[in-house]
N, C-alpha and C positions, 0 to 999 in steps of 0.2 A: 504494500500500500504506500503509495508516494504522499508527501507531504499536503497537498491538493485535498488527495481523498481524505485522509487520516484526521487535519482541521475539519471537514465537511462532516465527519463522522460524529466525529469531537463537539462540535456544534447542535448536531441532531438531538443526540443523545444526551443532554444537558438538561431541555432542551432550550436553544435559542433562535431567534430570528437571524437573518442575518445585520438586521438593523438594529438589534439588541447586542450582538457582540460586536460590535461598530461603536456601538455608545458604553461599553461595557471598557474596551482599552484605548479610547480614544481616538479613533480612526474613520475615517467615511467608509458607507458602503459599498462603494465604486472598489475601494482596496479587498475590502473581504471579496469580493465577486472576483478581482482579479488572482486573490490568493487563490480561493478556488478552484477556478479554472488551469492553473497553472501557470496566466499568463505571469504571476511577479510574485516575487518572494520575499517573505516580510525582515525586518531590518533584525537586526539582534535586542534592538530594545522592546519590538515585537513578542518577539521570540519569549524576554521573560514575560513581558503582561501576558502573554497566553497560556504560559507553562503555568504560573499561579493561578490562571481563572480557574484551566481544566483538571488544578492539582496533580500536574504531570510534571516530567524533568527534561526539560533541554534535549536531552538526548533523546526521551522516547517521542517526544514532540518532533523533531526532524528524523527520526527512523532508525535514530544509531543502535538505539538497543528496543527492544519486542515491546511491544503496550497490547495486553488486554485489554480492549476498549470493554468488556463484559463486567471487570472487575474493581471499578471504581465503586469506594464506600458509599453507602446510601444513607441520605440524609435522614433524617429524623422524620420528617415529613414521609419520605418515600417509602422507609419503615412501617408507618400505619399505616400508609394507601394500603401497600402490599397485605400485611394480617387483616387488614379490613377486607380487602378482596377474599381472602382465605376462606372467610367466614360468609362469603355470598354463595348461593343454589347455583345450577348451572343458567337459568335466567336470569340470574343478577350479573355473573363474568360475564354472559352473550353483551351484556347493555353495557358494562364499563369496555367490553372491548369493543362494541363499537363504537362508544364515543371517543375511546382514543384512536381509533383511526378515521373519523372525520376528521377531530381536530389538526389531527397529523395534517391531513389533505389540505384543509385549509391554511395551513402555515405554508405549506408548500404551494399552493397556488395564490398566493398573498406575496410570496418571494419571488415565483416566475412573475408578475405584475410587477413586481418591482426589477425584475433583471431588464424589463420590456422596454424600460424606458430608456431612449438611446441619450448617451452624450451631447449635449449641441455647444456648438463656440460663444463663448461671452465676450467681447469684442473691449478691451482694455480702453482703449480712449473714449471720455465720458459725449456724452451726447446732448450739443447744446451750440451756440451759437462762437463761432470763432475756433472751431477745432474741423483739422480736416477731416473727412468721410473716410474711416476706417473698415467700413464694412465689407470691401472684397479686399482688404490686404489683410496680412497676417499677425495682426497684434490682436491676438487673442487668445484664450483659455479655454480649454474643454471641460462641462460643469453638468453634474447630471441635477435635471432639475426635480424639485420634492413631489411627493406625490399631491398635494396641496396647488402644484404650479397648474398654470394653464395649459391645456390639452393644445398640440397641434402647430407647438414654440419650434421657429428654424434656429434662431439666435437671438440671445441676448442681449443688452446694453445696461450700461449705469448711466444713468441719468447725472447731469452737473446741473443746478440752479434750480430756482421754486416759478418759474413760470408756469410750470401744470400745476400746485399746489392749488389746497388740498389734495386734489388727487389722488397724482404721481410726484411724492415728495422728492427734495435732492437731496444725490446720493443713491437713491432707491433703484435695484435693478429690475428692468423690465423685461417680459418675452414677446415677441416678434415672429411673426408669422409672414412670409416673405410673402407679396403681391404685389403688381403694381395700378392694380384700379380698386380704389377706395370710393365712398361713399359719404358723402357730407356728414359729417359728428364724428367719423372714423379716428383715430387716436392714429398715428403714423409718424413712422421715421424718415427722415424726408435730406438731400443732401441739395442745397443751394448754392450753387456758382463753388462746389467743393467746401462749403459749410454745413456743418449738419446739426438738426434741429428735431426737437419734439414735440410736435404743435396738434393741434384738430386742426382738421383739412376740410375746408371749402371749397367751392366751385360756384361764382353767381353766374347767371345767363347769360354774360357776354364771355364768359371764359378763362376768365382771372380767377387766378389763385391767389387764398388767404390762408395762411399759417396763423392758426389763433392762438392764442396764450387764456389758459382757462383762469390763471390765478387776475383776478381784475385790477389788481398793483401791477400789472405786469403787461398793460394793454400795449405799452410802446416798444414791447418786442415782438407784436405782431408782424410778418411777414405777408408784404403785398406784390404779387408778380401779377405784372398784366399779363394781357394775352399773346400779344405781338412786342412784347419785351428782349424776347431772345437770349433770357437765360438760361441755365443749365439746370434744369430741375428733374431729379431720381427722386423714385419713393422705393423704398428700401423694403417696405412692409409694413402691415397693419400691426398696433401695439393690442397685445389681447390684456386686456383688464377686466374686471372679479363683474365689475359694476360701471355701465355705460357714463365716459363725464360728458355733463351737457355742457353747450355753446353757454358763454356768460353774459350776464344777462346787459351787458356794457355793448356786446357785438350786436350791431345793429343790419338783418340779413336784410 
């Protein structure tokens, strides 16, 4: 059994989540999946937080010497589950054994849901007015977003400055869903003449675009391109947020 399987087993049998021994030595999940799988190997400081959790030694933790995974002492707790079960009919074992094996099922299809979720880039330079458009170069980090995040995120940004506020406060990272045809109130990533910005996206009837600023302190950072202007204007993608923000009540449509 290689090191991969041996933590997987080590884990089961405990039992933990994978997002529970994540929070357990101080690690993200993305690490335990990658222990896992085999693709990385955890550092030596790893090494003892794990040997203490699973009350194992170094050695039997990376395979040097034999570990019965069978033969770890049983808590106190797990002592009476067990005489308790002792003392059940055989329809009382049918029912605790199968709720330990739903449960089972459901830890493990709660962790494939969470293996689901793929990495996406968070794009390091903040998004705001006076920085250039970072979004197809390569300043950026791979981040898996929480189960809590929004469904259907391409990439990332952090946000600089309180023009969306309340909102989308600054500092706050956003997810992005790459498009390029938005819809009036749309929340969008938008890069102007090689500046890039967070604004609600308008369109009035002659064909000008307005880049709004929802925080109403903040009306004179609004962004106005006519139609026949002849700037450079990329929308990068729709910003997915919890809760629709409306147009303020200062933008007169």
């Amino acid at each position: 059994m290689d090191f991969s399987s041996r933590i997987k087993a080590l884990r089961l049998q405990f039992p933990l989540t994978q997002k529970e021994l994540a929070d357990s030595i101080g690690v993200s999940i993305m690490t335990i999946r990658n222990w896992e799988s085999g693709e990385k190997s955890p550092s030596a400081q790893a090494i003892i937080s794990l040997s203490k959790l699973f009350e194992v030694s170094a050695d039997e933790l990376l395979g040097l010497r034999s570990t019965n995974l069978s033969c770890y002492p049983m808590t106190k707790a797990e002592s009476k589950l067990l005489r308790n079960y002792r003392t059940l009919d055989k329809y009382g074992r049918n029912v605790v054994e199968t709720v330990c094996v739903l449960e089972r099922e459901r830890i493990e299809s709660s962790e494939q849901e969470e293996t689901n979720i793929s990495p996406i880039p968070m794009f390091v330079t903040p998004s705001a007015a006076g920085y250039s458009a970072p979004i197809d170069g390569d300043d950026f980090v791979m981040i898996s977003p929480h189960n809590d995040s929004p469904a259907g995120a391409d990439f990332a940004v952090r946000i600089q400055g309180n023009s969306m506020e309340p909102f989308i406060k600054d500092g706050e990272t956003v997810f992005v869903r790459r498009q390029t045809e938005l819809n009036n109130g749309d929340v969008g990533i938008f890069s102007i003449n090689g500046s890039l910005y967070c604004k609600l996206y308008y369109v009035d009837k002659d064909r000008n675009l307005t880049l709004v600023s929802a925080n109403p302190d903040m009306r004179d950072s609004n962004v106005f391109i006519s139609a026949d202007s002849g700037a450079t204007v990329v929308c990068y993608g729709r910003v997915l947020t919890k809760t629709p923000v409306p147009f303020p009540e200062y933008f007169d449509r």
